[in-house]
Backbone as CSV, one residue per row, in Angstrom:
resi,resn,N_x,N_y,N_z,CA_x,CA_y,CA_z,C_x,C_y,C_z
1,UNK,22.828,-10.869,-11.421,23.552,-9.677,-11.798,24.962,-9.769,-11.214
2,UNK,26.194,-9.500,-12.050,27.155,-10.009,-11.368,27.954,-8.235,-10.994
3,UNK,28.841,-8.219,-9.690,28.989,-7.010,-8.995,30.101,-6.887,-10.039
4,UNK,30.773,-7.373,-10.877,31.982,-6.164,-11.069,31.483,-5.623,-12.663
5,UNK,30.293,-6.138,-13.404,29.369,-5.709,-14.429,28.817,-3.919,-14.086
6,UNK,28.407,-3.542,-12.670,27.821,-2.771,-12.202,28.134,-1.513,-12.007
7,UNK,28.069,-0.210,-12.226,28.494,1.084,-12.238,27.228,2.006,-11.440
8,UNK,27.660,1.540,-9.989,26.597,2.274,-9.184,27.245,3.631,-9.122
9,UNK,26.109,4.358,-9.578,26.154,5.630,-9.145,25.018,6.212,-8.096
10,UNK,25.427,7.500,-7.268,24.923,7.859,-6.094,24.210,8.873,-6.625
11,UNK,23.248,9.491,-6.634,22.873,10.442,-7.864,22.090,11.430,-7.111
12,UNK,21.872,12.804,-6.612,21.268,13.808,-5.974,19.999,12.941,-6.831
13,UNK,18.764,13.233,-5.784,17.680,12.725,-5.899,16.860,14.242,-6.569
14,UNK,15.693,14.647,-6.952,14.949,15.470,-7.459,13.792,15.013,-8.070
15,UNK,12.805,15.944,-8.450,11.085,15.383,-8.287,10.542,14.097,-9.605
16,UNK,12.277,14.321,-10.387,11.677,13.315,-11.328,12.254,11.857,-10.992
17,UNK,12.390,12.044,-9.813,13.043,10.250,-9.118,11.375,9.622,-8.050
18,UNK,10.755,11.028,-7.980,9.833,10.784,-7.005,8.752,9.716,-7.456
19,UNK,8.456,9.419,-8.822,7.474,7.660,-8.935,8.524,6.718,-8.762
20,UNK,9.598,6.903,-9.050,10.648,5.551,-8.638,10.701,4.930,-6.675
21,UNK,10.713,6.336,-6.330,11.095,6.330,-5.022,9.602,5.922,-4.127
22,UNK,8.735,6.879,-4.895,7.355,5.928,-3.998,7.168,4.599,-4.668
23,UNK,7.750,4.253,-5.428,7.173,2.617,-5.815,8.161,1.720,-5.278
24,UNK,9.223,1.857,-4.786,10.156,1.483,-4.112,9.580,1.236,-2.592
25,UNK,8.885,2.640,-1.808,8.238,2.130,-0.694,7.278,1.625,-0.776
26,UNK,6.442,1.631,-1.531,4.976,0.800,-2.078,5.951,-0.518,-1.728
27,UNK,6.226,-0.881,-2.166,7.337,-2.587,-2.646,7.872,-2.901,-1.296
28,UNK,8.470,-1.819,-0.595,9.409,-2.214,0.796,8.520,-1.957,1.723
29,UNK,7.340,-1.637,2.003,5.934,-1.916,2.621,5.673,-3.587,2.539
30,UNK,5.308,-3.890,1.289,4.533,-4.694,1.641,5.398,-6.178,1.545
31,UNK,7.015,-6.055,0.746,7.620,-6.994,1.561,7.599,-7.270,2.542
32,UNK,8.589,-5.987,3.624,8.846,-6.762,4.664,7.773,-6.315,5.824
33,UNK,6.501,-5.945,5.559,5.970,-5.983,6.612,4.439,-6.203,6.209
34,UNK,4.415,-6.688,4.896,2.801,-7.266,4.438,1.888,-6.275,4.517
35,UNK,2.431,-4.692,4.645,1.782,-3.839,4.439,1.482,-3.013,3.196
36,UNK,-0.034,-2.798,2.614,-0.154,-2.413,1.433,-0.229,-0.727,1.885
37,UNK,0.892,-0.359,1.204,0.706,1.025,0.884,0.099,2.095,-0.207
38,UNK,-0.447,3.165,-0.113,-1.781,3.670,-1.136,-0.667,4.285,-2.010
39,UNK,-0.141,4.240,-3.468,0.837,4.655,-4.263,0.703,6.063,-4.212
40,UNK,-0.977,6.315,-4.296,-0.849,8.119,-4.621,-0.381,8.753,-3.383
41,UNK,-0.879,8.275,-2.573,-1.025,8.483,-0.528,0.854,8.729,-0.476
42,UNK,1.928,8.114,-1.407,2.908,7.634,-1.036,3.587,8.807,-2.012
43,UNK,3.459,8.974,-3.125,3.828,9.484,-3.994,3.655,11.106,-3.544
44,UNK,2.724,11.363,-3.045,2.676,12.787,-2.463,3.662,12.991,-1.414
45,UNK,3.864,12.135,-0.268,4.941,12.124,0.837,5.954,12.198,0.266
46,UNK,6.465,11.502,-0.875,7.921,11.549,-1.525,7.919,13.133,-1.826
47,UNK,7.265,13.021,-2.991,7.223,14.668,-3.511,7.392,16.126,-2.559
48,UNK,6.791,15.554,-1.163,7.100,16.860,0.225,8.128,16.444,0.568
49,UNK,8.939,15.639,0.649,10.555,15.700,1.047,10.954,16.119,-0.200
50,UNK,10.860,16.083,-1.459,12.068,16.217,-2.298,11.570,18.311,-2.375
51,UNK,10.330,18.359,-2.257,10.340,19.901,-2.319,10.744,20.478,-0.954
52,UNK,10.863,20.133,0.079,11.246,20.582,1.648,12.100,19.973,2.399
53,UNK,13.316,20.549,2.175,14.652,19.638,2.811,14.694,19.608,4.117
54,UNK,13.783,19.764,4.689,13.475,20.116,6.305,12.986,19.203,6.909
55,UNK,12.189,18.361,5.576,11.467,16.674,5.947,12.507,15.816,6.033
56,UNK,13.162,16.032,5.304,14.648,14.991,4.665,14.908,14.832,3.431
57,UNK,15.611,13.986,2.958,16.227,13.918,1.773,16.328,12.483,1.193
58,UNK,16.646,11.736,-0.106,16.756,11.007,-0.115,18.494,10.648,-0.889
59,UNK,18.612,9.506,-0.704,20.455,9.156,-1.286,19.824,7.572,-2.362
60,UNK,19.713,8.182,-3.436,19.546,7.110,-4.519,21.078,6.627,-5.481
61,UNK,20.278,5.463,-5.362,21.352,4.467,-6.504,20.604,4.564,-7.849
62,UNK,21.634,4.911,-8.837,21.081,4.438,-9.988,22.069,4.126,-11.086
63,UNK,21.776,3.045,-11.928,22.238,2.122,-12.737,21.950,2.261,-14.270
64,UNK,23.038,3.190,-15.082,22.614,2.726,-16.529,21.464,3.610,-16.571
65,UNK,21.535,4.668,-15.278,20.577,6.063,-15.988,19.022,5.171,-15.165
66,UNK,18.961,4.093,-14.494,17.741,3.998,-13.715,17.829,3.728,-12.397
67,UNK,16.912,4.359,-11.563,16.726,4.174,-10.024,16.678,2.571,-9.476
68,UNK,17.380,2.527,-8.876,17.670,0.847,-8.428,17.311,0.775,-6.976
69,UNK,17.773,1.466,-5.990,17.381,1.807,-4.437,17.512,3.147,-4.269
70,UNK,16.703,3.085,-3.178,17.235,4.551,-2.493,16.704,4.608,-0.384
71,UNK,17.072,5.339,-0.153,16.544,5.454,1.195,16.718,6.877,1.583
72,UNK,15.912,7.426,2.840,15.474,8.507,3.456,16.319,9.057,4.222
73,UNK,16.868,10.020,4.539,17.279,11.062,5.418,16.742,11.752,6.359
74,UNK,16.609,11.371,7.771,16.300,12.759,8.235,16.982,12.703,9.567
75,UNK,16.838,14.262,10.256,17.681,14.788,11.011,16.769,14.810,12.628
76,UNK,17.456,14.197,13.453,17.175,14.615,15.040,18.097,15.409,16.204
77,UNK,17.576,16.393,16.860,18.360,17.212,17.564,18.642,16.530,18.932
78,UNK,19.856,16.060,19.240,20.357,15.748,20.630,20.421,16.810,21.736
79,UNK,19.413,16.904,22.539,19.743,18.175,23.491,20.893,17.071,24.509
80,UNK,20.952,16.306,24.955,21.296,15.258,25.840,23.212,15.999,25.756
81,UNK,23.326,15.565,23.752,24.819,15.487,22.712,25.041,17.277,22.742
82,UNK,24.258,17.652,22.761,24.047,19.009,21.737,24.826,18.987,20.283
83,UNK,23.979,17.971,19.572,24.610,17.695,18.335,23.444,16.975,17.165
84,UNK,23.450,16.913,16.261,22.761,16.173,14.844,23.170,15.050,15.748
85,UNK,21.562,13.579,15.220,21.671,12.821,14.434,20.996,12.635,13.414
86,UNK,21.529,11.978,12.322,20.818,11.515,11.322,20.647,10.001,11.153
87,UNK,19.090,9.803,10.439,18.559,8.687,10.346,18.498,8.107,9.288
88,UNK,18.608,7.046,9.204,18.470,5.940,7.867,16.443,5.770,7.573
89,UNK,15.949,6.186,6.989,14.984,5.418,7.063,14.643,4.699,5.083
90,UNK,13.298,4.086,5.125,12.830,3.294,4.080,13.646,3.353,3.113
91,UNK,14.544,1.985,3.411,15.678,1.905,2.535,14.895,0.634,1.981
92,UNK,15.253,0.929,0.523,15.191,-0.493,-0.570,16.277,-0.606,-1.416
93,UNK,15.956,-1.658,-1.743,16.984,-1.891,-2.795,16.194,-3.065,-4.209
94,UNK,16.203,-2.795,-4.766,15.440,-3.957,-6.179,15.761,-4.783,-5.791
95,UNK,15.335,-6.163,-5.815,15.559,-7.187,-5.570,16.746,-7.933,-6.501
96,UNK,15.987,-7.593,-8.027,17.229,-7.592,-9.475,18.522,-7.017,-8.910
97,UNK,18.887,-6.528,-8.253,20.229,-5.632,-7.401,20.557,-5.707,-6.542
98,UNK,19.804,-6.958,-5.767,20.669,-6.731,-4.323,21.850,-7.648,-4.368
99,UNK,22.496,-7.713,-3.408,24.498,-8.121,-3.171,25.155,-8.143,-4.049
100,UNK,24.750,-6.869,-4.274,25.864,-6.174,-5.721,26.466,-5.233,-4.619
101,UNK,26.623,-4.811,-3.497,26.710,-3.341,-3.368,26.528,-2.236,-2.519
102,UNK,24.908,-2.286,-3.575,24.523,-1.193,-3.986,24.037,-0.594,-2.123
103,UNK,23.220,-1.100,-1.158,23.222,-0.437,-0.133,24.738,0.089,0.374
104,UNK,25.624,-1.010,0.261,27.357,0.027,0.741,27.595,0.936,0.352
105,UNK,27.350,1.177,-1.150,27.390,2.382,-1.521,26.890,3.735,-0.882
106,UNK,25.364,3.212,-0.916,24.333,4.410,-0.251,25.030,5.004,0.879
107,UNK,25.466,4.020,1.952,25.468,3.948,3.343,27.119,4.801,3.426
108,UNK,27.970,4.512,2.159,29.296,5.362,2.604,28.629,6.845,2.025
109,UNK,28.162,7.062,1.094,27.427,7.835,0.873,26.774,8.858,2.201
110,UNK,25.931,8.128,2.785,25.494,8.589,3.797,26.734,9.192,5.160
111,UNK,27.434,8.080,5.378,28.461,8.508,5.963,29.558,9.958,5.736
112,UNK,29.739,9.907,4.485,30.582,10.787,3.798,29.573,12.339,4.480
113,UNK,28.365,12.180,3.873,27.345,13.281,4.546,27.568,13.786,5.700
114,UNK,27.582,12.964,6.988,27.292,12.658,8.061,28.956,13.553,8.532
115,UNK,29.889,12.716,7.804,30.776,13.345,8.441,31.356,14.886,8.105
116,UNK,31.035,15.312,7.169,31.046,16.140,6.056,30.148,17.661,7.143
117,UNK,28.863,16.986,7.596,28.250,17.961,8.369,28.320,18.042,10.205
118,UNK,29.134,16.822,10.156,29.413,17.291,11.742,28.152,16.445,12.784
119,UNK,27.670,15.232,12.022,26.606,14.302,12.376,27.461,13.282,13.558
120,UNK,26.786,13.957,14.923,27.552,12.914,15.957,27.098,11.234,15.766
121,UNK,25.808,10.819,14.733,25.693,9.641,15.091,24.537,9.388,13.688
122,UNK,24.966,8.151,13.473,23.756,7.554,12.064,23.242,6.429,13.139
123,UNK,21.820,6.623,12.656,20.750,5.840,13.159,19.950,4.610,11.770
124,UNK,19.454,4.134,12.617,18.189,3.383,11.724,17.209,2.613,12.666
125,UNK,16.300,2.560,12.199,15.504,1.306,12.663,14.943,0.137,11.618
126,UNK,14.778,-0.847,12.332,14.072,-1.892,11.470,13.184,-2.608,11.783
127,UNK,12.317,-3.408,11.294,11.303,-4.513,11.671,12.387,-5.638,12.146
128,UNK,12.206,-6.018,13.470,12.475,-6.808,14.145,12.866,-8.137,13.917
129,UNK,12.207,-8.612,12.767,11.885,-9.994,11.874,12.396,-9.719,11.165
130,UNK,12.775,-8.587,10.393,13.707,-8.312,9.136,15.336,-8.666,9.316
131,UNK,15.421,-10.154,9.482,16.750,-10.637,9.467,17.478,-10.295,8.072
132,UNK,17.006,-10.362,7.240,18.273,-10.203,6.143,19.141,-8.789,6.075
133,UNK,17.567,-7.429,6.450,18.216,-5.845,6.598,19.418,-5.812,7.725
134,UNK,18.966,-6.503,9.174,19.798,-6.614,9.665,21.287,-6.928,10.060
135,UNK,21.212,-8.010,8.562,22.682,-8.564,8.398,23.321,-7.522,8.072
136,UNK,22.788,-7.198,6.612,23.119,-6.102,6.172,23.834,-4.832,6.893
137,UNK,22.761,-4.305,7.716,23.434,-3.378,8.583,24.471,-3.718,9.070
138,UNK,24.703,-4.939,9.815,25.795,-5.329,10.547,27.135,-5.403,9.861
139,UNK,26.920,-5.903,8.537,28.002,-6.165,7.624,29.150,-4.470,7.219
140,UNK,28.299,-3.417,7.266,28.743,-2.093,7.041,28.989,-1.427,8.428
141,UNK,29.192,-2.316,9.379,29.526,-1.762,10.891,28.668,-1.185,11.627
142,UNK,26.858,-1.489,11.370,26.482,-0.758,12.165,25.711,-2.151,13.642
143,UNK,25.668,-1.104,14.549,24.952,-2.387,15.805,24.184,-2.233,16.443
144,UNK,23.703,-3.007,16.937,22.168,-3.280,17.629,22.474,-2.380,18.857
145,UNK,21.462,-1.206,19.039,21.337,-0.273,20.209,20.741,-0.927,21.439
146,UNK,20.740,-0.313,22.536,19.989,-0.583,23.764,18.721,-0.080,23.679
147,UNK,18.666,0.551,22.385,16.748,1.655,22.608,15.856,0.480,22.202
148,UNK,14.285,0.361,22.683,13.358,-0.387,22.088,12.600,1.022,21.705
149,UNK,11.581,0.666,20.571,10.847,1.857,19.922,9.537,1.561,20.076
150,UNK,8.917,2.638,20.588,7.442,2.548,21.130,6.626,3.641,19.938
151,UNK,5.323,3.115,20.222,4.687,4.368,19.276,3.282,4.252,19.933
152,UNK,2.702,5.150,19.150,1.183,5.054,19.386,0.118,6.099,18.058
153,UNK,-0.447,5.368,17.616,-1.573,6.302,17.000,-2.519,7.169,17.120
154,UNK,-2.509,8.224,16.614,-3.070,9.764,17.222,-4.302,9.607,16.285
């Protein structure tokens, strides 16, 4: 696909993007982390963010009137800042579409947001092994934090 062919548009997301957007994480599951995700299991989670902006939001690309990537929004309270941050999460991009772009787009996109609402800081995380996301990130100015991320299952 060649980049100057391409007319990315940034497009408010809504419930009829929501099978694009769970099949997108279905796909960015089990790329980069060989995890199979349940479509319906996935498709319902999309559908509670796009009806409750309180979960987050999503910032989609779409091309020629179809969903190409998109990724997640959501918001954390700094008592530390006393300020927003916002987070990058399950970002894809089609494979047919990638280094066209289309994540720079998202990501000034996101920025434009960010600054727009007074967001002291954009976040993300990634799989560790996910060297190529990482370039990526790096390439649009973002950098490797001092935090490691712990979890645990309830």
């Amino acid at each position: 696909m060649n980049k100057t062919e391409l007319h990315i548009e940034i497009a408010p997301s809504d419930l009829s993007y929501a099978p694009a957007i769970a099949r997108f994480q279905v796909d960015m599951a089990m790329e980069s982390e060989g995890y199979a995700l349940d479509y319906e299991r996935t498709l319902k989670g999309v559908e509670s963010v796009l009806q409750d902006d309180t979960k987050g939001r999503y910032v989609l690309a779409v091309i020629d009137g179809k969903p190409v990537a998109s990724l997640m929004l959501t918001r954390e309270w700094s008592d530390w800042n006393c300020c927003w941050y916002l987070w990058i999460q399950s970002v894809y991009v089609s494979p047919d579409y990638r280094k066209n772009g289309i994540y720079k787009a998202m990501y000034e996109e996101v920025m434009r947001l960010a600054k727009s609402e007074g967001i002291s800081q954009v976040r993300l995380y990634v799989d560790k092994d996910n060297k190529k996301a990482q370039t990526v990130y790096q390439k649009v100015g973002m950098s490797e934090c001092h935090y490691l991320m712990y979890e645990v299952e309830v």
